[in-house]
SENUMAR-762804 format. One record per residue (C-alpha): residue number from 1; residue in three letters; x, y, z. Coordinates in steps of 0.5 Angstrom, whole numbers, plus 500, padded with zeros to 3 digits. Example, Ala and Ser with C-alpha at 12.3 -4.5 7.8 and 13.67 -1.06 7.14 Angstrom:
2
1	ALA	525	491	516
2	SER	527	498	514
This chain:
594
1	UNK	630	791	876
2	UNK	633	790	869
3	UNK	628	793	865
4	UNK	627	789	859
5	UNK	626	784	864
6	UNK	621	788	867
7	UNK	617	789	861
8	UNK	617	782	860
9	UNK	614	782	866
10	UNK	608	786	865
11	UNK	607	782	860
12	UNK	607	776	865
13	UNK	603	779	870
14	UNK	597	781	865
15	UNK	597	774	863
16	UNK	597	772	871
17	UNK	593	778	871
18	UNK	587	775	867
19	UNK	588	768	869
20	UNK	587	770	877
21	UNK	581	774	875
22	UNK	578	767	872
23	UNK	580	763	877
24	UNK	577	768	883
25	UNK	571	769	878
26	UNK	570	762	876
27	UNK	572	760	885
28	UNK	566	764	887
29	UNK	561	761	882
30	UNK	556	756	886
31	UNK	556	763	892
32	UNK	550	767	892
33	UNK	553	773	890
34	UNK	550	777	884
35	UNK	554	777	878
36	UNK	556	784	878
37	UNK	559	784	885
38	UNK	562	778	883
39	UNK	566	780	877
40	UNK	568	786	881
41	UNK	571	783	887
42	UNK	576	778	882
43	UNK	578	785	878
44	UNK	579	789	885
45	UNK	583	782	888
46	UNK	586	781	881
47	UNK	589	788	880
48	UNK	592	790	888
49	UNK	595	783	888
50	UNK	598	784	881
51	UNK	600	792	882
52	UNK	603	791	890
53	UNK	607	785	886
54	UNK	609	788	881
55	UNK	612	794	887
56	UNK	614	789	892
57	UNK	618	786	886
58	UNK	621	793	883
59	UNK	624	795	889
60	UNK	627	789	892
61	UNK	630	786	886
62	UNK	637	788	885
63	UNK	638	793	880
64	UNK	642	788	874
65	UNK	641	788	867
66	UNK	645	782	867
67	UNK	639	778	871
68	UNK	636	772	868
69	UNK	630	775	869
70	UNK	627	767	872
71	UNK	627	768	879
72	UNK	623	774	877
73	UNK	618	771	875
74	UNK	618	765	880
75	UNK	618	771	886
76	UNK	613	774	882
77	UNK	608	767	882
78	UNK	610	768	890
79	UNK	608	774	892
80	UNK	602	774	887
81	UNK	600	768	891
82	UNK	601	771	897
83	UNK	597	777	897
84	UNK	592	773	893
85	UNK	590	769	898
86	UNK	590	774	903
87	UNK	586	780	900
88	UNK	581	774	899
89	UNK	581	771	905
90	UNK	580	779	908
91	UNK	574	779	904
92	UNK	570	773	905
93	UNK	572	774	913
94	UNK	568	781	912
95	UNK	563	780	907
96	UNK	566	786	903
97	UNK	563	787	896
98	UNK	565	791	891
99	UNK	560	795	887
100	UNK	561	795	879
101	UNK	560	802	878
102	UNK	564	805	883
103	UNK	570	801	880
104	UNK	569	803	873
105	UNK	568	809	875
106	UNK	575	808	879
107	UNK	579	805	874
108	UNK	577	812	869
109	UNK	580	816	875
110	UNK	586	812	874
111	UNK	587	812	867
112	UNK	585	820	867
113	UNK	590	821	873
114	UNK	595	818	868
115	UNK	594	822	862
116	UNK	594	829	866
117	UNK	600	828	871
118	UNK	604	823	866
119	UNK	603	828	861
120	UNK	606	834	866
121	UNK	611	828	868
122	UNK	613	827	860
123	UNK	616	835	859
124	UNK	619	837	866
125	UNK	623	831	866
126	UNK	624	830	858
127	UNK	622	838	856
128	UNK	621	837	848
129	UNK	620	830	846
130	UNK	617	827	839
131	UNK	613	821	840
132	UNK	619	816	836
133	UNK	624	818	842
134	UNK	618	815	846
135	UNK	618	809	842
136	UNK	624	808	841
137	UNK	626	808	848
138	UNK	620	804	851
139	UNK	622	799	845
140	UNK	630	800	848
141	UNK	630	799	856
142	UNK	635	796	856
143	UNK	640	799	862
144	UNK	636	806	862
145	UNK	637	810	868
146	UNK	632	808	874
147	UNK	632	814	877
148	UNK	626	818	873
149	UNK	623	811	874
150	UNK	623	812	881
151	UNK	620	820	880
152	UNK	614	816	875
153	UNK	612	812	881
154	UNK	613	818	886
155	UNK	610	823	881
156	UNK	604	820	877
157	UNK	603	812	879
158	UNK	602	812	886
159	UNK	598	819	886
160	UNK	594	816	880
161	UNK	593	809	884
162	UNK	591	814	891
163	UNK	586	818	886
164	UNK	583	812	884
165	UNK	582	809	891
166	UNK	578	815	893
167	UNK	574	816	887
168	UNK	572	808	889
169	UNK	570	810	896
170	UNK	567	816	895
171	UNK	562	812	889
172	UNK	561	806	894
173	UNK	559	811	900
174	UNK	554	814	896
175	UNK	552	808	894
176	UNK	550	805	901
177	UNK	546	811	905
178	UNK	544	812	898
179	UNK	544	820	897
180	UNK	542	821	890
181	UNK	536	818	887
182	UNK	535	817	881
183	UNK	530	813	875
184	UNK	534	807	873
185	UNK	536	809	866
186	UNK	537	817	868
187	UNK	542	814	873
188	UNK	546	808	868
189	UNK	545	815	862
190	UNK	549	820	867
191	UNK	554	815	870
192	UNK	555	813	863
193	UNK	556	820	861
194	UNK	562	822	868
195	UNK	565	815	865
196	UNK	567	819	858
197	UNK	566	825	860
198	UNK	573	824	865
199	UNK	577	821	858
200	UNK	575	825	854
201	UNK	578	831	859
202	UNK	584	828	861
203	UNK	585	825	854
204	UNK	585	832	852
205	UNK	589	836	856
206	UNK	594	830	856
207	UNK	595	831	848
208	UNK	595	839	848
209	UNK	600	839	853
210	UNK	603	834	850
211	UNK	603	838	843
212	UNK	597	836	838
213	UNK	603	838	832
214	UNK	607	832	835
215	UNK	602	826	835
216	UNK	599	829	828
217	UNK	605	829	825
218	UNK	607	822	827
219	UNK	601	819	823
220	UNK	603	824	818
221	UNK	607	822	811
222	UNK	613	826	808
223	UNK	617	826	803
224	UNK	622	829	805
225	UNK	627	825	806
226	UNK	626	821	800
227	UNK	627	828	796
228	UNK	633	829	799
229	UNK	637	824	802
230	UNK	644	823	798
231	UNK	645	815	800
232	UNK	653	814	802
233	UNK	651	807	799
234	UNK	651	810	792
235	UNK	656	814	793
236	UNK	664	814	793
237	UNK	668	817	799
238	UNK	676	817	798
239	UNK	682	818	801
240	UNK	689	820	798
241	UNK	696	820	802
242	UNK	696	818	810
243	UNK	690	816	813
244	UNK	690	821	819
245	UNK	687	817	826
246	UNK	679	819	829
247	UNK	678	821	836
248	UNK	671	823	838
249	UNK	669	825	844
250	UNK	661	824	845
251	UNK	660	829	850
252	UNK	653	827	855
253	UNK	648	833	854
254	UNK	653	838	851
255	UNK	651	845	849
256	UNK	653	851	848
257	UNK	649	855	853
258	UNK	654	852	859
259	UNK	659	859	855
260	UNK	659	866	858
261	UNK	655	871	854
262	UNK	662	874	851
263	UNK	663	867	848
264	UNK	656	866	846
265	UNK	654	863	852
266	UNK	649	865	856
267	UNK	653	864	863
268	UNK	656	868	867
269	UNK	662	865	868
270	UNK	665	860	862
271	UNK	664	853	863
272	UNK	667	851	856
273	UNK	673	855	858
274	UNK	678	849	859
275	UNK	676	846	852
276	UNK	677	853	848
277	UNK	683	853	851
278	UNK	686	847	850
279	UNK	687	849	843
280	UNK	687	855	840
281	UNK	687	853	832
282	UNK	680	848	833
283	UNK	675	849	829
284	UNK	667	851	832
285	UNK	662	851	827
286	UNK	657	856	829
287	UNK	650	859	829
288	UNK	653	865	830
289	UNK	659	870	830
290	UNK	661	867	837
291	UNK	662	859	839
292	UNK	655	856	837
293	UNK	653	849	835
294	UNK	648	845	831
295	UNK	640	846	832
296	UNK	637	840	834
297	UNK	631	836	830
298	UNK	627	831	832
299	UNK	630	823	831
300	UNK	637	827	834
301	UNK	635	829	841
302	UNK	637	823	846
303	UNK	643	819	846
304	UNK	642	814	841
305	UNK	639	818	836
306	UNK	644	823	835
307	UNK	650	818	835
308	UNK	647	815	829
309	UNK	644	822	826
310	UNK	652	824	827
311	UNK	656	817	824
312	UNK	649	817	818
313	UNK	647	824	817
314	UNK	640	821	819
315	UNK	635	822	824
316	UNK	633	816	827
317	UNK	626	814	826
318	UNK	622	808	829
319	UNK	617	804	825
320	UNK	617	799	819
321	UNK	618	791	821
322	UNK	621	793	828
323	UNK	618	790	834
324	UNK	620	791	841
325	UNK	623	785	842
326	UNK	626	785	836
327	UNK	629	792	838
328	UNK	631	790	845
329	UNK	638	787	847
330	UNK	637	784	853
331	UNK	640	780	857
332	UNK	637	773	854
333	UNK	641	775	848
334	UNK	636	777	843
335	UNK	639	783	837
336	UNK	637	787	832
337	UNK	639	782	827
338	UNK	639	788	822
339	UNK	639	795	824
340	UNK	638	800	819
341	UNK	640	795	813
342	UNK	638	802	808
343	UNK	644	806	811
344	UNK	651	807	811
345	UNK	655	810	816
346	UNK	662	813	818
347	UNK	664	807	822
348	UNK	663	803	815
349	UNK	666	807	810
350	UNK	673	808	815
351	UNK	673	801	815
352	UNK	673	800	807
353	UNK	678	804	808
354	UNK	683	799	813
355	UNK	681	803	819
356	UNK	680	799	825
357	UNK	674	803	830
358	UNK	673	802	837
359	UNK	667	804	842
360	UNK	669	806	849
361	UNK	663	807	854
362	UNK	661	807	862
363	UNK	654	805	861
364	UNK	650	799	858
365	UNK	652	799	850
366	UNK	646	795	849
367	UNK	641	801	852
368	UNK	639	804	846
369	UNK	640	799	841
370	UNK	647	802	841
371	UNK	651	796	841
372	UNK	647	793	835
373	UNK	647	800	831
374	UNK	656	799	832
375	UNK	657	792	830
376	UNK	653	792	824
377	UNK	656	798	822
378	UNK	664	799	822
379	UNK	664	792	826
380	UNK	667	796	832
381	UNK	669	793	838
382	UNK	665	796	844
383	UNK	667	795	851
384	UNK	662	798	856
385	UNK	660	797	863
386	UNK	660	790	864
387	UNK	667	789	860
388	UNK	671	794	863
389	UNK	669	789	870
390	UNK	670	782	866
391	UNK	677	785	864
392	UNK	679	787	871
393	UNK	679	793	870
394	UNK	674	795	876
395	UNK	672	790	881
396	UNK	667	784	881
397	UNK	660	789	882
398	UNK	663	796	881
399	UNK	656	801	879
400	UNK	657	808	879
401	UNK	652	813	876
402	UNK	651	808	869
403	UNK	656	804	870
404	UNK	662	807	871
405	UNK	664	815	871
406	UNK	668	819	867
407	UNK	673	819	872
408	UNK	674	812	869
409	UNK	673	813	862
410	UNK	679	817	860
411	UNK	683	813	864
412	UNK	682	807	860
413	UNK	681	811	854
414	UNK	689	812	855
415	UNK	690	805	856
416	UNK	687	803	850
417	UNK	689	808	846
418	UNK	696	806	848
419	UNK	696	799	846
420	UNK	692	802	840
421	UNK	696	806	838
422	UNK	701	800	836
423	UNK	698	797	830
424	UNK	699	798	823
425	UNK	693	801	822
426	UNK	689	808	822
427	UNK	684	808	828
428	UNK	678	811	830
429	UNK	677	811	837
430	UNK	670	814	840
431	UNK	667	816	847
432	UNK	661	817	850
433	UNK	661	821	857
434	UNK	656	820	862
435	UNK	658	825	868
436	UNK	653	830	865
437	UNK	647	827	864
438	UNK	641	830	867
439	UNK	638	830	872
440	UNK	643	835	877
441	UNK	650	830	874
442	UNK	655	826	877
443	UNK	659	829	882
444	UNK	665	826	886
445	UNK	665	831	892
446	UNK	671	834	890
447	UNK	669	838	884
448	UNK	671	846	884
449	UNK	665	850	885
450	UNK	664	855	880
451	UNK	657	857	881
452	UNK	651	855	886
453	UNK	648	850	881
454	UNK	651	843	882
455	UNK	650	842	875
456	UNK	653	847	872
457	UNK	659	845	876
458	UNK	659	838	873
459	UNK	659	841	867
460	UNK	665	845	869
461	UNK	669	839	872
462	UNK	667	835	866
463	UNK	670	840	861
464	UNK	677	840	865
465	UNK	677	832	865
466	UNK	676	832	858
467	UNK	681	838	856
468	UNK	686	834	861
469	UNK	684	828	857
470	UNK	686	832	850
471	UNK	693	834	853
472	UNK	695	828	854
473	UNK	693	826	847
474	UNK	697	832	846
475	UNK	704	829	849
476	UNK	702	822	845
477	UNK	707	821	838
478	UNK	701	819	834
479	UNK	697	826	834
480	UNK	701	829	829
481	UNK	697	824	825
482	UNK	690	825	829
483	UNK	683	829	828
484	UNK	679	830	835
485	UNK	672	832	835
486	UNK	668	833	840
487	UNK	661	834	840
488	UNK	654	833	844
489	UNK	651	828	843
490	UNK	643	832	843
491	UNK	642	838	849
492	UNK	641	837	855
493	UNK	635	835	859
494	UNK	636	838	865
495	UNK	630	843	868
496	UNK	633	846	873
497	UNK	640	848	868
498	UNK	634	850	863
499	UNK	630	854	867
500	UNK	636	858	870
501	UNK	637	861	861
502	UNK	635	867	858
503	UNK	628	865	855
504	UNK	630	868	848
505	UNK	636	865	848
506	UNK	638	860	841
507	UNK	639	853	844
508	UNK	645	849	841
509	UNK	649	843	841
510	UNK	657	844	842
511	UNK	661	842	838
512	UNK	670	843	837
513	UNK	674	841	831
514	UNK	681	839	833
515	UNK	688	838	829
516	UNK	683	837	822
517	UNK	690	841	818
518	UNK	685	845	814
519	UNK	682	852	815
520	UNK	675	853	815
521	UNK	672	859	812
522	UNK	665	857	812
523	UNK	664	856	820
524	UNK	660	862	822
525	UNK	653	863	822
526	UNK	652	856	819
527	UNK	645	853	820
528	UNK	645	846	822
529	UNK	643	839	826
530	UNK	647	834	828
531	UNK	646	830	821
532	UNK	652	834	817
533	UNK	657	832	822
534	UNK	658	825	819
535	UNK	660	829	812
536	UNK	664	833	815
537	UNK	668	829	821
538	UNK	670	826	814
539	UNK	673	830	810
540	UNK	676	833	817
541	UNK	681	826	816
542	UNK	683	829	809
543	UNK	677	824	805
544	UNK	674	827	798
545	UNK	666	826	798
546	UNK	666	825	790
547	UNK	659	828	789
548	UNK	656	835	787
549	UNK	653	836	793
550	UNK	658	834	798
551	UNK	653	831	801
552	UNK	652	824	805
553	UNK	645	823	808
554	UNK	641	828	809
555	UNK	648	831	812
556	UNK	653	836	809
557	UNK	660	837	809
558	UNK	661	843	812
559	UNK	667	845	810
560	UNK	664	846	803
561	UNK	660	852	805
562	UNK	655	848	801
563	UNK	648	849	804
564	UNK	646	845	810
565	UNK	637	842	810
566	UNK	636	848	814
567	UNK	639	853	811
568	UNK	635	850	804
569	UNK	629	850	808
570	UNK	629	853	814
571	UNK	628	850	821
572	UNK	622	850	823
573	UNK	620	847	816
574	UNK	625	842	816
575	UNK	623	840	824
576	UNK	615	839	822
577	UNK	618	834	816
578	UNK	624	830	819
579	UNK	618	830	825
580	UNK	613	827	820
581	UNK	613	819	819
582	UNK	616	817	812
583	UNK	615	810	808
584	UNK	621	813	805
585	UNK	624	812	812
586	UNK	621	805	814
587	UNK	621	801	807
588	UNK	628	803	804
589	UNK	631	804	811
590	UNK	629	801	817
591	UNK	627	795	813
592	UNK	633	795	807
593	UNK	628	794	802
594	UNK	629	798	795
């Protein structure tokens, strides 16, 4: 199921959810049955019929982001009628009854249970995450991968709702042979104090292992950005002599660990090794000596952050007039009107220069608000998934891994590229892999078995599909005229990959400048994020940045040897403040206000 359409269907079923209790509560009236017991049974009754339906509804309803969502809702008011009518009639047959108490008692185990097993779910799925990435992707559903859906339901709901069962049957027990005995209010006192004594214990060890800095340093404000953003609006990016072409290749979750250790990897066998061979004058800006890469900051560390945080030299913040509706490009067709208005981006500034930009991805382009953010920024034509079948490219209902595999996306790229390549003017063409993305990648059966861990040999074929990718670019008569960046897109979130490194091994994402034309003097032992790509990638076409500084956002030209926020601040001080919120951000950003 869509889940766009199934946030909207939680919203449904809380209002099918209050209705039923009412209609339960109120049917139930004129029988003489104590207030409280009647009130129980239409929250119990109310609960399981939504929840099975939500689940029956869940598995059994294909998985199509470009559903409707109207039989949804009408299978839904069916089953919820069904399961309605079926518990009650159980019910009123056995002369069931539900205790208040047992059930308060209940729900505080299930909303403790999913405090304590969701936290833990959260971090060995996700590792580091900040509470904007949360938002911002609950906010932005739209064509995610099920598959972590299926290990919450495994791994935390399902638990919590069997947790929550026993902790009910245990209560209603003790209740009815009446084991303990108490004085009135010493029992109401003592069940009062278990009721908040589980929330305030579960509520802790959820935000402590979550991170308390994290959920602080969402509520705090910083100046930060405000103090040393460099608007591209305000400043003039220039091009003299023939305009070179952009390729950039954004690569799913590539990091500069997948390298052996003499390369400044942390493997024993190269992963990258096709992609170093493929050109030996590329560029590789590093953090060190050896190959090396941009540290990662929050607003930068999934997908759609760091595409934006590399084509604006900004992270990606959520907050300001944004709700989630507004965030969402489901299928009914509702966009962010204006996304991030307060920036300007690579895409932009290409086009003001006569560049025609393209996007090229195997997944759903509005996951993310990606599709938005490239539209309204460069007016890129974006072809995805649902594209690619409507050109006939791929047949009616093809869905492989987010859509279509990499296998694929190369192939049409150097279809597209041909046809491309044609016109009068200077293009930028960008891609955005997908094989490996966590958990384990995609395979096609057939891959070269480097090691024993299928995701590093993903890994593996997938640099040897993007350096055969390269060498065809290579063959091709416009690459004279041509720069090709490839770079990760955040660090990869897979648990196992991650737990097989060294623990004091420094994390960064891989990046390659190729065929720029310019010799870099200042590309080791760099300190950087994602941010200084964007000014960068532009003077590696040949573009001036007219200002001091060679600065663009918060990104720096790392061409310049000007210094970088990090190299200024350091790392953790520029982690902790891009963490925080800012009014800065939201106002002049988000919302475009001055």
């Amino acid at each position: 199921m869509n889940l766009n359409i199934g946030l909207n269907l939680i919203k449904f079923a809380a209002a099918i959810y209050f209705i039923s209790f009412i209609l339960f509560f109120l049917f139930n009236s004129t029988k003489r049955i104590k207030l409280s017991n009647r009130i129980g049974m239409a929250i119990f009754i109310s609960t399981v019929t939504n929840s099975l339906a939500c689940v029956v509804l869940f598995f059994l309803t294909p998985l199509n982001p470009q559903t409707t969502g109207k039989k949804h809702y009408l299978v839904y008011l069916i089953i919820v009628g069904l399961f309605t009518y079926l518990i009650r009639s159980i019910f009123i047959k056995y002369k069931f009854k539900i205790k208040i108490y047992p059930l308060i008692l209940s729900w505080t185990g299930f909303v403790a249970s999913m405090l304590v097993l969701g936290s833990n779910w959260v971090i060995h799925i996700f590792s580091d995450i900040n509470v904007d990435q949360i938002v911002y992707t609950l906010a932005n559903a739209e064509g995610t991968d099920t598959t972590n859906i299926y290990t919450f339901i495994n791994n935390v709901l399902i638990p919590s709702i069997l947790i929550s069962i026993l902790f009910y049957f245990i209560l209603h027990f003790i209740y009815k042979i009446n084991v303990i005995s108490f004085p009135k209010w010493t029992s109401r006192f003592i069940q009062v104090m278990m009721v908040l004594l589980l929330l305030i214990a579960s509520t802790t060890y959820g935000l402590k292992h979550f991170g308390w800095s994290k959920i602080v340093n969402y509520f705090s404000d910083s100046t930060f950005i405000r103090k040393n953003i460099v608007n591209a609006k305000d400043t003039t990016v220039s091009f003299s002599g023939e305009k070179r072409n952009l390729i950039y290749i954004f690569v799913e979750s590539l990091e500069t660990s997948y390298a052996s250790k003499d390369k400044g990897g942390d493997q024993n066998f190269n992963l990258l090794q096709p992609l170093m061979d493929v050109d030996p004058n590329s560029i590789n800006f590093s953090n060190t000596e050896k190959y090396g890469g941009q540290q990662q900051l929050p607003g930068m560390d999934y997908t759609a952050a760091g595409i934006i945080a590399q084509t604006s030299g900004l992270p990606l913040k959520f907050g300001g007039n944004y709700t989630q509706e507004d965030l969402r490009e489901n299928a009914s067709g509702k966009k962010i009107n204006n996304m991030l208005p307060g920036i300007k981006s690579l895409g932009e500034i290409l086009k003001e220069n006569g560049y025609t930009n393209y996007f090229l991805m195997g997944s759903y382009p509005d996951f993310g608000g990606r599709a938005s953010y490239l539209k309204q920024h460069g007016d890129y034509h974006i072809t995805g998934w649902f594209d690619a079948i409507q050109n006939k490219w791929l047949p009616k209902g093809y869905a492989q891994n987010w859509g279509f595999e990499d296998a694929k996306l190369f192939q049409f790229a150097k279809n597209m590229l041909t046809d491309i390549s044609k016109k009068d003017t200077p293009f930028n063409f960008s891609m955005l892999t997908a094989d490996t993305h966590f958990p384990n990648g995609y395979t096609y059966g057939d891959e070269k078995k480097v090691t024993n861990m299928q995701y590093k040999n993903v890994v593996f074929h997938s640099s040897t599909m993007i350096a055969q990718f390269i060498q065809w670019c290579q063959q091709q008569p416009w690459y004279d005229n041509t720069t090709i960046v490839i770079s990760g897109d955040h660090l990869t979130m897979d648990q196992r990959y991650i737990n097989s490194l060294d623990k004091g091994y420094d994390r960064t994402v891989f990046n390659l400048f190729m065929n720029t034309g310019l010799i870099a003097e200042t590309n080791k032992n760099r300190q950087f994020s994602n941010m200084d790509m964007f000014p960068t990638t532009l003077v590696a076409l040949g573009a001036q940045i007219e200002n001091d500084k060679q600065q663009l956002g918060l990104g720096v030209n790392l061409f310049s040897g000007e210094k970088t926020m990090i190299e200024k601040y350091g790392y953790q001080k520029t982690k902790d403040q891009i963490e925080q919120r800012s009014k800065f951000y939201i106002k002049n950003l988000i919302e475009g206000k001055k």
